[in-house]
N, C-alpha and C positions, 0 to 999 in steps of 0.2 A: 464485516462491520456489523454490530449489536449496538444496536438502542434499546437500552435500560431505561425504561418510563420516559418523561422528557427533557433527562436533565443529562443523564452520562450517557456516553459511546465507550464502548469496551473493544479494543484488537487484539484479534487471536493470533498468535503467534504456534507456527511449526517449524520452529528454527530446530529447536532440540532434538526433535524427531528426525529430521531432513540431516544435520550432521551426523547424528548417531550413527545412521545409515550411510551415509557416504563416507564415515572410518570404518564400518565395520566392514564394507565394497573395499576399501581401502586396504585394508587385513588379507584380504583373497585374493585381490587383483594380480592378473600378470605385467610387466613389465611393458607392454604396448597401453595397456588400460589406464596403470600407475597417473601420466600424465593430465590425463583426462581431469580423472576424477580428482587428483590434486587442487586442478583448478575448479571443477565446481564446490569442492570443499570451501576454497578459498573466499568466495561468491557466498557462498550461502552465510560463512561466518560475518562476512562483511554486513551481508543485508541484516544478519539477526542483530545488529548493534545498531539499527535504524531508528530512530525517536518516534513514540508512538503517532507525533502530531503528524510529520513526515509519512508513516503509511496512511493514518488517515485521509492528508492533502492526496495522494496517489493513488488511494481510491475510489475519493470524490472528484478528482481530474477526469478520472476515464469515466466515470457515470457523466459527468459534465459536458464532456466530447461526443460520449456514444449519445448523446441526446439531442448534438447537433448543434452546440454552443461552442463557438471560435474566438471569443469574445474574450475579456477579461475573465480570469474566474473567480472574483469577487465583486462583481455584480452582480447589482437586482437580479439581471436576467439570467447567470449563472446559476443563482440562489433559486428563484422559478425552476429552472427546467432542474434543476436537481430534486425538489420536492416532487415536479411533476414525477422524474426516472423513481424517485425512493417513496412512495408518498408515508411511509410511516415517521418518516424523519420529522421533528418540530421545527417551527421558524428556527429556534435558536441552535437544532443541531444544524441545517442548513448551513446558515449564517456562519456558525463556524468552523462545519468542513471545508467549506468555499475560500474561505481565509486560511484555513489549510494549505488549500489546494493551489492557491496562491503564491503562501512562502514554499510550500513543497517545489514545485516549480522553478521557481528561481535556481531552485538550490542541485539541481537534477543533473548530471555530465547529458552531454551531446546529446 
């Protein structure tokens, strides 16, 4: 995650790279391997079709957690221990990873 002065967040993405790599694995593979790597192929197309606000939320979820907040994460106090874990982030990217990290959340299987 990139914070652009205090207004954008930018997500990098290595979808393109990571499938690239796993047809070209795909190309050589023998016949025990084939399986494997079908399905992380599979995985990796999936996530690269993930909306940026979604990695954002699941990024700011685990800075969230790893900082010891159980709590809602779209609270003040989410919001807190996130600036404290990131402290470059502004109130306002805070404020809206948190709300990220919130509907990400929801929306996440098992």
């Amino acid at each position: 995650m990139i914070g652009n002065g205090k207004k954008d967040m930018i997500v990098i993405r290595d979808a393109e790279a990571i499938t690239a790599a796993l047809r070209q694995a795909l190309e050589h593979a023998d016949d025990e391997e084939r399986p494997g790597l079908d399905r992380a192929l599979a995985l990796a197309l999936a996530e690269a079709g993930v909306p940026d606000a979604e990695l954002r939320g699941r990024w700011a979820e685990r800075r969230i957690r790893a900082a010891g907040h159980d709590g809602p994460l779209d609270s003040v106090a989410a919001v807190k221990m996130l600036r404290t874990a990131e402290p470059g982030l502004s109130l306002r990217q805070a404020v809206q990873l948190s709300r990220d990290a919130a509907a990400a959340g929801g929306r996440r299987l098992g």
